[in-house]
BALOBA-1460 file (C-alpha; in Angstrom, 3 decimals):
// residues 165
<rec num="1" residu="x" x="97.701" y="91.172" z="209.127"/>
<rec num="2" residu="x" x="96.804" y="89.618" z="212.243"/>
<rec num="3" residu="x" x="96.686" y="91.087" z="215.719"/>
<rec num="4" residu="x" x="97.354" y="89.471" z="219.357"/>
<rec num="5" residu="x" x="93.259" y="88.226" z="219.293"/>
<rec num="6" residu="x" x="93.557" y="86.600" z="215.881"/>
<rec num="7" residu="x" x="96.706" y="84.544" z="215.264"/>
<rec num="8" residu="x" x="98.142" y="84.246" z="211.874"/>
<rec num="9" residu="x" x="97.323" y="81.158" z="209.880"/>
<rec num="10" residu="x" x="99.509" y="80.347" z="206.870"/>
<rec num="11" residu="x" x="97.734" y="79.179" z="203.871"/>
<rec num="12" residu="x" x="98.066" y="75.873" z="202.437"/>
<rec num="13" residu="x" x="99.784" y="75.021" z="199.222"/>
<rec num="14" residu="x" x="96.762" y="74.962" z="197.171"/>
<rec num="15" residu="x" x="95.591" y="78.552" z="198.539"/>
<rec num="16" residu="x" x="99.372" y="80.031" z="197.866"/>
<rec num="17" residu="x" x="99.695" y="78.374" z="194.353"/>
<rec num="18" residu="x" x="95.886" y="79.420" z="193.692"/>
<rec num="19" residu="x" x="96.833" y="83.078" z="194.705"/>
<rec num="20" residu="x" x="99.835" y="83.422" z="192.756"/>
<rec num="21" residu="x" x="97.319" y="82.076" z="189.870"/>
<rec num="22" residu="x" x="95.316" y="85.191" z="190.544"/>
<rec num="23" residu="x" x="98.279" y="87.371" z="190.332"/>
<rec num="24" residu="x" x="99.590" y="85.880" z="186.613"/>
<rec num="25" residu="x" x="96.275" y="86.148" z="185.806"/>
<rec num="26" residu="x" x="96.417" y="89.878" z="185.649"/>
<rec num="27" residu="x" x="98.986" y="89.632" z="182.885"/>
<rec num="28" residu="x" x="95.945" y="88.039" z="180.552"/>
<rec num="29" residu="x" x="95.669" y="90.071" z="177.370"/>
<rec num="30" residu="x" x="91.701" y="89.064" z="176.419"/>
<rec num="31" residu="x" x="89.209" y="90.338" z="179.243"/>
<rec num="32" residu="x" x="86.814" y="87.469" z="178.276"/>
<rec num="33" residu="x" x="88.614" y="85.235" z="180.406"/>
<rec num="34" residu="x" x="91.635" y="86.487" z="182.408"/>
<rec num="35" residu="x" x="92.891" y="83.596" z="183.640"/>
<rec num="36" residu="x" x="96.521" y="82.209" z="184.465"/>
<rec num="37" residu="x" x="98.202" y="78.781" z="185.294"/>
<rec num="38" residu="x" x="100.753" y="77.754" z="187.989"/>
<rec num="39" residu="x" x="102.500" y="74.302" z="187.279"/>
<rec num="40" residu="x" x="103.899" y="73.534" z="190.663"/>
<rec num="41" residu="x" x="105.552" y="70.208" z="192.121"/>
<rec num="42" residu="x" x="107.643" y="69.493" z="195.790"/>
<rec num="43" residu="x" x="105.896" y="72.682" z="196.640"/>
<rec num="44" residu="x" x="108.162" y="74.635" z="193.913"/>
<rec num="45" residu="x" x="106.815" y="76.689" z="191.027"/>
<rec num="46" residu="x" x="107.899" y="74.893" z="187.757"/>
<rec num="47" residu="x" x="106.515" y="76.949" z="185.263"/>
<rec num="48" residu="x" x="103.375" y="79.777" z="184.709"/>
<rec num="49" residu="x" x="101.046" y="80.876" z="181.968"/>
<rec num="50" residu="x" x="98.568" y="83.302" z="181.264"/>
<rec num="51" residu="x" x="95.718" y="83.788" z="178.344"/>
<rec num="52" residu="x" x="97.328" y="86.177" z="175.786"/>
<rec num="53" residu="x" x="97.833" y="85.485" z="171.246"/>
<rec num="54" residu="x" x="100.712" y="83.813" z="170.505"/>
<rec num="55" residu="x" x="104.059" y="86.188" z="170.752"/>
<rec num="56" residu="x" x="104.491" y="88.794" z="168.046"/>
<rec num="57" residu="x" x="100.677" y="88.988" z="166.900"/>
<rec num="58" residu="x" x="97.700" y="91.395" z="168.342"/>
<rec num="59" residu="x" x="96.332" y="90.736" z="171.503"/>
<rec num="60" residu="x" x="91.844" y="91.049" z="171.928"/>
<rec num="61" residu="x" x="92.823" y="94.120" z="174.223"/>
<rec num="62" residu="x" x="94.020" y="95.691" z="171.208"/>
<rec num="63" residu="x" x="92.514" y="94.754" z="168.416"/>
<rec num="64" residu="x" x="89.137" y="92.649" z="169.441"/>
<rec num="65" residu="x" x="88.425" y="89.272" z="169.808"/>
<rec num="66" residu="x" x="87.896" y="86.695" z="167.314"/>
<rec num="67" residu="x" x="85.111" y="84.821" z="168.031"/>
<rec num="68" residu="x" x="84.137" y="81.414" z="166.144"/>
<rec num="69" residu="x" x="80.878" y="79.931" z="166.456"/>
<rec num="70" residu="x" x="80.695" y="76.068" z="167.442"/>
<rec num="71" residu="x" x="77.425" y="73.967" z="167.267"/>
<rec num="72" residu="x" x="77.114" y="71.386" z="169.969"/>
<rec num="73" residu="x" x="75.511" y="67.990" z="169.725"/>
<rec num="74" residu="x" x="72.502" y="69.082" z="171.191"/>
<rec num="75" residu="x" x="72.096" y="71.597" z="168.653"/>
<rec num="76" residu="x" x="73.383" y="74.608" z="171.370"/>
<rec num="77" residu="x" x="76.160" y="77.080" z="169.738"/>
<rec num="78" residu="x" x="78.232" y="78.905" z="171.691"/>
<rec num="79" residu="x" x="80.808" y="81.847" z="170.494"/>
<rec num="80" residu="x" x="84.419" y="81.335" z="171.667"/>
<rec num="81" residu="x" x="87.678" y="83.413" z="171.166"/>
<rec num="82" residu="x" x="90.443" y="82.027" z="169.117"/>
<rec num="83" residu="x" x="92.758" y="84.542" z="169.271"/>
<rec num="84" residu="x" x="94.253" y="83.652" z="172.264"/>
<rec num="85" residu="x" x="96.473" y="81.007" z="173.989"/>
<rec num="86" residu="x" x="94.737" y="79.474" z="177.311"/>
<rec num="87" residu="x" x="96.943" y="79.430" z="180.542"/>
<rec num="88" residu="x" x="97.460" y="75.700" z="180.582"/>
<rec num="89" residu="x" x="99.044" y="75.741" z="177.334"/>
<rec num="90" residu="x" x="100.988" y="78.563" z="177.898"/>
<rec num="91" residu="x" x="102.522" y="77.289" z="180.783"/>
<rec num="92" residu="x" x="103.546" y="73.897" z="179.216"/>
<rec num="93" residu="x" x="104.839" y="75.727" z="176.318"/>
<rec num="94" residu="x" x="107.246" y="78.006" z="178.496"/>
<rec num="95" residu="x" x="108.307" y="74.318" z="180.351"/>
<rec num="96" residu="x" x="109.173" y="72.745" z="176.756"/>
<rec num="97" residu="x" x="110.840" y="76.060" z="175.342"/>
<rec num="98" residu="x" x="112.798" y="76.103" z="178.928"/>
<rec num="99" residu="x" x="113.724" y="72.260" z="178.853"/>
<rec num="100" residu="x" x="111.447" y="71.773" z="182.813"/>
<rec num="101" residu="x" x="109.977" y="68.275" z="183.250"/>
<rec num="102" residu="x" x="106.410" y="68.776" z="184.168"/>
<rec num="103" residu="x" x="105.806" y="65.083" z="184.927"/>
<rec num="104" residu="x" x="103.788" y="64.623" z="188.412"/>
<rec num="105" residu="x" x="103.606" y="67.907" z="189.033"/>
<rec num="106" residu="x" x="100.067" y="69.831" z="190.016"/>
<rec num="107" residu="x" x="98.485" y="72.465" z="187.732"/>
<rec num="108" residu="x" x="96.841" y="75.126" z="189.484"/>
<rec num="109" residu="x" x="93.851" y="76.726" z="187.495"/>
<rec num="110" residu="x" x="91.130" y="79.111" z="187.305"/>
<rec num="111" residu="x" x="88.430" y="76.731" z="185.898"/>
<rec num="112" residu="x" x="88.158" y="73.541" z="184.593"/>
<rec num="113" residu="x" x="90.478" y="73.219" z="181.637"/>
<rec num="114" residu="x" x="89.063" y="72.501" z="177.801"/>
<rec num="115" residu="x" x="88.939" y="69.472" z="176.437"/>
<rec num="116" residu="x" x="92.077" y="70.360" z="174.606"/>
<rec num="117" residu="x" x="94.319" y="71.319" z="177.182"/>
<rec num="118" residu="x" x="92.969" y="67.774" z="179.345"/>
<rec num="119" residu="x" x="94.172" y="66.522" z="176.714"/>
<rec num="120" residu="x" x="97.935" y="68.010" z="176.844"/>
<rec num="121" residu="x" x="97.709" y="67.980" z="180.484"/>
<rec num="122" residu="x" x="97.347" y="63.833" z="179.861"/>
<rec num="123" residu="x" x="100.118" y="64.104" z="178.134"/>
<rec num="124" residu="x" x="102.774" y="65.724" z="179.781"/>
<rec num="125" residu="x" x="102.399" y="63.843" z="182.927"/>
<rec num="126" residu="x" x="100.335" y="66.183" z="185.056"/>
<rec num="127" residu="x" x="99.181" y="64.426" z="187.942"/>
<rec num="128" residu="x" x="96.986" y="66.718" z="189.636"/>
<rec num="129" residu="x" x="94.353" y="69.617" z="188.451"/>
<rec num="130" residu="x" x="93.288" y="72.275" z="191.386"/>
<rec num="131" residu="x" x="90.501" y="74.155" z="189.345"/>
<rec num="132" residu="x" x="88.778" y="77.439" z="191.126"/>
<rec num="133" residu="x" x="85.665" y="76.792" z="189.364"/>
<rec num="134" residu="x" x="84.286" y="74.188" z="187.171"/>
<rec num="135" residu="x" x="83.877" y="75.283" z="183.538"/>
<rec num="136" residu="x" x="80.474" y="74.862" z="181.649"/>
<rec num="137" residu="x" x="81.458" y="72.184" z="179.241"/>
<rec num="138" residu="x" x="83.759" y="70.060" z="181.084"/>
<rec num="139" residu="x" x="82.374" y="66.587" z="180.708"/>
<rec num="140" residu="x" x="84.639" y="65.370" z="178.692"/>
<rec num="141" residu="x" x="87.497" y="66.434" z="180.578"/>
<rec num="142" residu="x" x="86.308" y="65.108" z="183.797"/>
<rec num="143" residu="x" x="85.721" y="61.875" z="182.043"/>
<rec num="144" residu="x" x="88.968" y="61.552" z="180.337"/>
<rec num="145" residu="x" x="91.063" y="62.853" z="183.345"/>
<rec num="146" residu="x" x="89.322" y="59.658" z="185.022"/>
<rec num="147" residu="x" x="90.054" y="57.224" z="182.863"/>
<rec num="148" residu="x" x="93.704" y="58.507" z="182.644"/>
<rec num="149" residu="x" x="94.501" y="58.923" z="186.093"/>
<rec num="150" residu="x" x="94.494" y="62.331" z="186.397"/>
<rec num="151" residu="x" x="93.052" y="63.759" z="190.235"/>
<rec num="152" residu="x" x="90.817" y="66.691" z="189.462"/>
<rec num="153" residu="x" x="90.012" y="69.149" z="192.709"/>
<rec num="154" residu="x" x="87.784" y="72.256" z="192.360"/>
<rec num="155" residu="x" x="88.070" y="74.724" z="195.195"/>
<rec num="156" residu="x" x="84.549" y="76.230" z="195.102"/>
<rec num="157" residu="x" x="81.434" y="74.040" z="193.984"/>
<rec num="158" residu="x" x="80.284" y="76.754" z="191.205"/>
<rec num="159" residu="x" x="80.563" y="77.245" z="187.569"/>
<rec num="160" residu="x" x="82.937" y="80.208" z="185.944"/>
<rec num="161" residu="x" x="81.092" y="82.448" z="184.444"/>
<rec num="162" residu="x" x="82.633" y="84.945" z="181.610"/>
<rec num="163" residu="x" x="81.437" y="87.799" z="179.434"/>
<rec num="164" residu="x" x="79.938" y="86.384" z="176.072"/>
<rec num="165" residu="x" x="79.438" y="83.049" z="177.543"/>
């Protein structure tokens, strides 16, 4: 709320579609990573998505996560849930199931997406990525989001962190 010293000042596009990413995100059903997804284009919401198990089986708030272990090239291995959905592929399943052409439109993120959901992102046309934060092992979706054209903005210069990271 502003008063008569302090005028109003609307946000921009990015800060409104990046807020109502917050909000979805609230709907996330694993509290390792609570994150949502806003696929917006002409300044219109298409489509949203949040981190939760496919429809009909348990959710990690319920019934735990399950974690996989993966071993890196450089011999690193890192723990990741596999129960869930992420955002991004969330949201372009509820465009496909509701016949909405994502093509050119701008995702709207809370980090960097996976390697796996660049890749779908390719695919369906996305044009634009607004990331909050950059995610830990993003190289190769910074590198193939170059090479395909795909504009890749991060609104704050930091990495996400999240519990059992």
């Amino acid at each position: 709320m502003s008063d008569a010293k302090t005028p109003y000042i609307r946000p921009s596009w990015d800060e409104y579609f990046m807020e109502v990413c917050h909000a979805i995100a609230k709907r996330a059903t694993c509290d390792r990573g609570r994150s949502g997804c806003v696929i917006a284009r002409d300044n219109q919401i298409l489509v949203t998505g949040y981190v939760g198990s496919p429809t009909g089986l348990p959710h990690c708030d319920e019934v735990g996560h399950q974690f996989k272990k993966m071993q890196h090239e450089d011999g690193t291995v890192t723990q990741h849930c596999t129960r869930t959905v992420h955002a991004e592929q969330n949201a372009i399943c509820q465009a496909a199931r509701r016949g909405i052409s994502i093509e050119g439109a701008t995702l709207y993120c809370s980090m960097t997406p996976c390697r796996t959901c660049a890749m779908l992102i390719i695919n369906c046309g996305i044009s634009r990525v607004v990331a909050e934060r950059k995610y830990h092992d993003s190289a190769d979706t910074v590198s193939m989001f170059s090479q395909a054209g795909v504009e890749l903005e991060h609104i704050r210069d930091e990495v996400q962190h999240y519990s059992g990271q």
